[in-house]
Wavefront OBJ file of the C-alpha trace (Angstrom):
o trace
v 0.000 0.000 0.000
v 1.253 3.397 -1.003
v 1.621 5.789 1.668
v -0.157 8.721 0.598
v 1.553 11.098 3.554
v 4.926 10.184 2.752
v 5.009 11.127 -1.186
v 3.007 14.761 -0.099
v 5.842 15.108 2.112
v 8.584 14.244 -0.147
v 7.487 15.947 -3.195
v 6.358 19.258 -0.684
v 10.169 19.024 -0.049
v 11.756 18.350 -3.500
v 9.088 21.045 -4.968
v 7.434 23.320 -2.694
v 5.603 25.510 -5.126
v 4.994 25.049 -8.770
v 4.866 28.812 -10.179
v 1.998 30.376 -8.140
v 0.374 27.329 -7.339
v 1.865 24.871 -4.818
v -1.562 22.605 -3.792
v -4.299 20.899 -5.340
v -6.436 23.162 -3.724
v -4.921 25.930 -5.642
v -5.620 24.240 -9.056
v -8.838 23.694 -7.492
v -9.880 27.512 -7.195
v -8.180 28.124 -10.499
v -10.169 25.825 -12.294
v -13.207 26.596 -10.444
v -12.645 30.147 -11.996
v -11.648 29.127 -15.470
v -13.352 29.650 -18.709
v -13.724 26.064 -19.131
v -15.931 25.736 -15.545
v -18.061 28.709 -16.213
v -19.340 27.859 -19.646
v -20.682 24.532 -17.860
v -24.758 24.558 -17.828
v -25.794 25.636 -14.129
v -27.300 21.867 -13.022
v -23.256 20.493 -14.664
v -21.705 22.875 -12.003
v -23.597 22.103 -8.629
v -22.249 18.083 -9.645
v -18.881 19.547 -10.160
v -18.810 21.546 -7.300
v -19.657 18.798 -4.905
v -17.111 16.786 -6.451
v -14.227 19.243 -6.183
v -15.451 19.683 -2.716
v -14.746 16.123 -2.049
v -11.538 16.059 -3.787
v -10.490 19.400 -2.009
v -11.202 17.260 1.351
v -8.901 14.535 0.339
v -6.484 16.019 -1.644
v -6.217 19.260 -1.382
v -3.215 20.112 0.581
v -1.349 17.343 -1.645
v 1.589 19.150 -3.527
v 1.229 19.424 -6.991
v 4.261 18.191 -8.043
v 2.485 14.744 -6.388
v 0.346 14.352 -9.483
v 3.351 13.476 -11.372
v 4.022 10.500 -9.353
v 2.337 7.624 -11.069
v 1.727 6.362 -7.351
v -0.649 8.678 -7.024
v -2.834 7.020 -9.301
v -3.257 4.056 -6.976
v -4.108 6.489 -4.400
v -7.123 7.978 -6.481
v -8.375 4.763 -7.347
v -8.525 3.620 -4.005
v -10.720 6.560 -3.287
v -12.754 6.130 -6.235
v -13.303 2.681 -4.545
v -14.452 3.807 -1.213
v -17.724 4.222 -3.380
v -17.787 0.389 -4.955
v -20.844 -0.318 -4.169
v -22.097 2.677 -6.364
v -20.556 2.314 -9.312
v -22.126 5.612 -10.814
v -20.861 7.389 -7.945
v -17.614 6.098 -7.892
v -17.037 6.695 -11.705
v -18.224 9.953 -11.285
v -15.244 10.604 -8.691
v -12.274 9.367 -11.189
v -13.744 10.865 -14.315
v -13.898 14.284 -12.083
v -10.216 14.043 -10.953
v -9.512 13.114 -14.459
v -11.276 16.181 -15.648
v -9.460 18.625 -13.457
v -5.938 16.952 -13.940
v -6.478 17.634 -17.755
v -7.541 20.781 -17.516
v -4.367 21.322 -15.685
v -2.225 19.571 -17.878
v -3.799 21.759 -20.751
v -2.648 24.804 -18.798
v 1.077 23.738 -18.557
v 0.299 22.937 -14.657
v 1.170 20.036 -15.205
v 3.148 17.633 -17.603
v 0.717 14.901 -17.450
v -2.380 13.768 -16.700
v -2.082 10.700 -14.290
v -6.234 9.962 -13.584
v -6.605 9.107 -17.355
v -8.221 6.363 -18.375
v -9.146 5.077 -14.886
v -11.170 2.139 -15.690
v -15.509 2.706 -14.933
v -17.162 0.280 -12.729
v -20.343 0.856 -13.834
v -21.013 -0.773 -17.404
v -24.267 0.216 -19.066
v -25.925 -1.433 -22.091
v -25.310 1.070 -25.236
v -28.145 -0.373 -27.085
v -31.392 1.700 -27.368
v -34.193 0.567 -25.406
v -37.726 1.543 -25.118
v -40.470 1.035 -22.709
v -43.148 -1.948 -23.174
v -46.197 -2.472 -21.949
v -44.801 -4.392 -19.124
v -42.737 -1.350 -17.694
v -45.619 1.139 -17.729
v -47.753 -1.381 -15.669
v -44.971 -1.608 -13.178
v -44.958 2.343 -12.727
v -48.675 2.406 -12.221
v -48.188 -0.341 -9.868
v -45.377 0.834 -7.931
v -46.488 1.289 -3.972
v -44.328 2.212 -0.859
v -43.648 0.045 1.865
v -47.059 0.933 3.139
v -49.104 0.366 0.452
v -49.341 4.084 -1.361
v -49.322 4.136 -4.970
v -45.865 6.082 -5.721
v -47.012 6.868 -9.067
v -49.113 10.437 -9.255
v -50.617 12.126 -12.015
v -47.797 14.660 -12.347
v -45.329 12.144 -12.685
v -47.532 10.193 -15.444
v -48.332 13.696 -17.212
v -44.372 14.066 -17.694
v -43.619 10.061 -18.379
v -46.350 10.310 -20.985
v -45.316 13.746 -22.351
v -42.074 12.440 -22.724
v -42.772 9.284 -24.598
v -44.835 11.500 -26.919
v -41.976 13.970 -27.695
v -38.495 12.283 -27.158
v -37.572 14.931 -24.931
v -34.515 14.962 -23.201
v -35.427 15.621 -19.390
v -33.781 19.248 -19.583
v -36.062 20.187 -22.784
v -39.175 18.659 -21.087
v -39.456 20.472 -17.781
v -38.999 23.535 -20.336
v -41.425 23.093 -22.507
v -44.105 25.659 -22.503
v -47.553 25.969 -23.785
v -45.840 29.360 -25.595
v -44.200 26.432 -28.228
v -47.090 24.797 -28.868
v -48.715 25.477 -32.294
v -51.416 23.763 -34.100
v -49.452 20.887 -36.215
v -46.248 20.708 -34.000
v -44.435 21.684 -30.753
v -41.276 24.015 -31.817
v -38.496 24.743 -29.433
v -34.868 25.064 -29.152
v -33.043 22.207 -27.868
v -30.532 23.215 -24.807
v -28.251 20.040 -25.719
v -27.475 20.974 -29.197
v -29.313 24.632 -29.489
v -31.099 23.427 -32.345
v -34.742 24.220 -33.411
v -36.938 20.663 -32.593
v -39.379 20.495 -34.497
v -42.186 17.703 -32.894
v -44.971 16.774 -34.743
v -48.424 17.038 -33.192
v -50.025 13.578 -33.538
v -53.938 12.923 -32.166
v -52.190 10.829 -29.441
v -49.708 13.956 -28.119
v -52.877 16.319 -28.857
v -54.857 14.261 -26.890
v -52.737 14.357 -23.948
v -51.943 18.527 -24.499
v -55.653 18.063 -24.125
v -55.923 16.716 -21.353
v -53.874 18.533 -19.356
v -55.601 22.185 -20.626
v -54.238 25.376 -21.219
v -51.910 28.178 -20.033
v -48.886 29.856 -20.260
v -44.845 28.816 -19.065
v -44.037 25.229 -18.573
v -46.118 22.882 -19.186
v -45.115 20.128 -17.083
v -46.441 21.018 -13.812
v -45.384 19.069 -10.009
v -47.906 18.435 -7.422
v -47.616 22.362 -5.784
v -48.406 23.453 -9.498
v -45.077 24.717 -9.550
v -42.444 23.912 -12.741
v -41.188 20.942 -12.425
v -37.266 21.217 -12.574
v -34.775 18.866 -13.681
v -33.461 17.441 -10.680
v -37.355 17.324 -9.028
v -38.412 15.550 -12.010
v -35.856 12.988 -12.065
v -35.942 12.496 -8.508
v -39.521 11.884 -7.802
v -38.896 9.182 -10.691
v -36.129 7.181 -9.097
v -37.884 7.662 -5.973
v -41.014 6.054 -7.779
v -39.596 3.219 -9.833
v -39.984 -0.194 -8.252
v -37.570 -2.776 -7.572
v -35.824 -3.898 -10.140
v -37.122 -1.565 -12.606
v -34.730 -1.477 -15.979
v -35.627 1.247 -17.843
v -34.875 5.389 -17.341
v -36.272 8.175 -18.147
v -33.796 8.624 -21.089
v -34.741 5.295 -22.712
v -38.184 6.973 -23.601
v -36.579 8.952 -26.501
v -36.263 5.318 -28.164
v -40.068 4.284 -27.183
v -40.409 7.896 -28.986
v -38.515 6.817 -32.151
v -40.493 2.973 -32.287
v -43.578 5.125 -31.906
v -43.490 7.637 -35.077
v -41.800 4.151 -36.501
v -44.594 2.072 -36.143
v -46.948 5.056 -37.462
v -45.172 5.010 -40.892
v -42.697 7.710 -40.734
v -39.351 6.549 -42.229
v -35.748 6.360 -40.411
v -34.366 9.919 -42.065
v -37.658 11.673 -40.540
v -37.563 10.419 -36.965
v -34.013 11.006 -36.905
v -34.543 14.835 -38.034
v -37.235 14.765 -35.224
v -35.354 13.260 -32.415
v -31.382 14.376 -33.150
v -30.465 11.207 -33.788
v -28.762 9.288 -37.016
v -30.818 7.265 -39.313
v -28.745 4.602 -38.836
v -29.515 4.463 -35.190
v -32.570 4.774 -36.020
v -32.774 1.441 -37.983
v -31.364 -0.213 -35.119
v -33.867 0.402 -33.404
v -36.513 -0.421 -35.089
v -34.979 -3.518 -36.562
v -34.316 -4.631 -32.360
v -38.698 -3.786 -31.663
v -40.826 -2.639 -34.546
v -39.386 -5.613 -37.146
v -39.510 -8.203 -34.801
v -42.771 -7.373 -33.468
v -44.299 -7.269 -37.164
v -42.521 -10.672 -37.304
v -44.105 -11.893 -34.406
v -48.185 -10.898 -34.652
v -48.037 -12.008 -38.603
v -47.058 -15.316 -37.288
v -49.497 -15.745 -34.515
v -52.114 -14.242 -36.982
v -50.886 -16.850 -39.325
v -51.208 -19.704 -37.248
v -54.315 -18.665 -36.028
v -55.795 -19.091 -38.842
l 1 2 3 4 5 6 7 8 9 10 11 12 13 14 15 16 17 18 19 20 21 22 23 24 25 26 27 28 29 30 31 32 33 34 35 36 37 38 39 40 41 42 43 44 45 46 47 48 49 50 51 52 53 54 55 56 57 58 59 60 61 62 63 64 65 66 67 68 69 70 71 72 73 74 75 76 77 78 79 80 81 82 83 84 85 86 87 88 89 90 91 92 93 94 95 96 97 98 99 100 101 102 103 104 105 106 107 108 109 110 111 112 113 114 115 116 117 118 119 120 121 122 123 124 125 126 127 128 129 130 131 132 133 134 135 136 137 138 139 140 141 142 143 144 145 146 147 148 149 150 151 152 153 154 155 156 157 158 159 160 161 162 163 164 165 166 167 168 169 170 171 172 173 174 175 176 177 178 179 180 181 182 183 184 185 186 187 188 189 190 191 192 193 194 195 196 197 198 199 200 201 202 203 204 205 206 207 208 209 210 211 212 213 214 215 216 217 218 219 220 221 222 223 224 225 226 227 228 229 230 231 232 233 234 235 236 237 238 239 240 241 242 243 244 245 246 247 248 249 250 251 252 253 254 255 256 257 258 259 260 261 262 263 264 265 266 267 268 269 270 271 272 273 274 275 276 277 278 279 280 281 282 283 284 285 286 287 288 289 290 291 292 293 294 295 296 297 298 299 300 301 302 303
């Protein structure tokens, strides 16, 4: 095992200050006040900041010329691991010190960057997946530990909305009744600051329907406030019964088998939706092919 106090205190020795700088910390509040931080969308830099917080707390008063010493990369990783168990987490906390170390390295702080390429713990399936029938009934379904449905309105107002649109979660809670017209919903994306342009079909007019009239967002919480990103997403995880495999992001592909299934070919979904037509005929080659497949044969042998 590496002993983290004895390199700080050799390298403090052999190199007490690196230009202006002589701590992590001091990297720290330079790249907290860097171009590179600030252009950072507002919900990117309250995760970063908690993050740098926590690396501040462990490393901080570590010498810079420390992050030179390959060593040092054990001594990350073991930190990264303190959060095995969450492998999101815990990924989040390397790729952050990675992030910060090459931003250094970029400003000549430092000669290399010795948190790259940390291996992630958590492994996600890059396939597109959508929601079925199955994973809506477990929503509705979904009770607390004393019996309360978990599932309100508001939350199936947004799920639906979102199915209907193939919003990302940012672009949904900002959707307002303002970009509503008669044949489609028109806004600019925050992702890619691109004009969406989401066609109005009786099933998404139906549900605009539903839920009335007014002005701002139309996505509303349970106080009839705007939802917000982080609310939104929260009272989802909060709702989603055990061993529930889909997200929230996984309805922009239920999106894309929709408008698939309704005729419209790979090039136009994929000008709806941001994505590539070839992604596009992934997808529905995984659902809407092999669900053709499947009721022609049943109707077949049925006969």
């Amino acid at each position: 095992m590496v002993d983290l106090a004895l390199i700080m205190k050799a390298e403090k020795a052999r190199s007490p200050t690196k230009g202006a700088l002589a701590t992590l910390d001091d990297v720290l509040d330079r790249y907290r006040q860097s171009p590179e931080f600030s252009k950072l969308a507002e919900s990117t830099k309250r995760d970063y900041r908690l993050w740098l917080d926590r690396i501040s707390e462990k490393f901080g008063q570590a010498p810079i010329a420390a992050f030179e010493d390959q060593r040092m990369r054990t001594e990350i990783i073991d930190w990264r691991n303190t959060w095995a168990d969450q492998p999101r987490t815990a990924d989040k906390a390397s790729v952050t010190m990675a992030t910060v170390l090459g931003w250094a390295q970029g400003e000549g702080i430092l000669p290399v960057n010795i948190a790259t390429g940390i291996r992630q713990l958590h492994h996600v399936n890059k396939a597109d997946q959508i929601w079925e029938d199955r994973h809506w009934e477990a929503m509705r379904g979904s009770k607390d530990k004393n019996g309360r449905s978990l599932y309100s309105d508001h939350l199936d107002r947004a799920l639906r909305l979102a199915s209907l649109t193939g919003l990302r979660l940012g672009d949904l809670v900002r959707v307002a009744w303002e970009d509503v017209g008669e044949k489609a919903i028109i806004l600019t994306t925050r992702k890619r600051k691109g004009r969406a342009i989401i066609p109005i079909l009786p099933d998404l007019r139906g549900l605009l329907d539903s839920i009335g009239t007014g002005a701002g967002p139309i996505l509303r919480n349970s106080r009839g406030e705007p939802w917000t990103e982080s609310g939104l997403g929260s009272v989802f995880q909060k709702a989603k019964p055990d061993g529930f495999d889909r997200t929230m992001h996984d309805l922009r592909g239920t999106y894309a088998t929709w408008l698939a299934m309704r005729g419209q070919t790979d090039e136009e979904i994929a000008r709806t939706i941001g994505w590539t037509a070839k992604r596009i005929s992934e997808i529905r080659s995984r659902y809407v092919d092999e669900a053709r497949v499947i009721v022609s044969m049943v109707e077949r042998l049925s006969a």
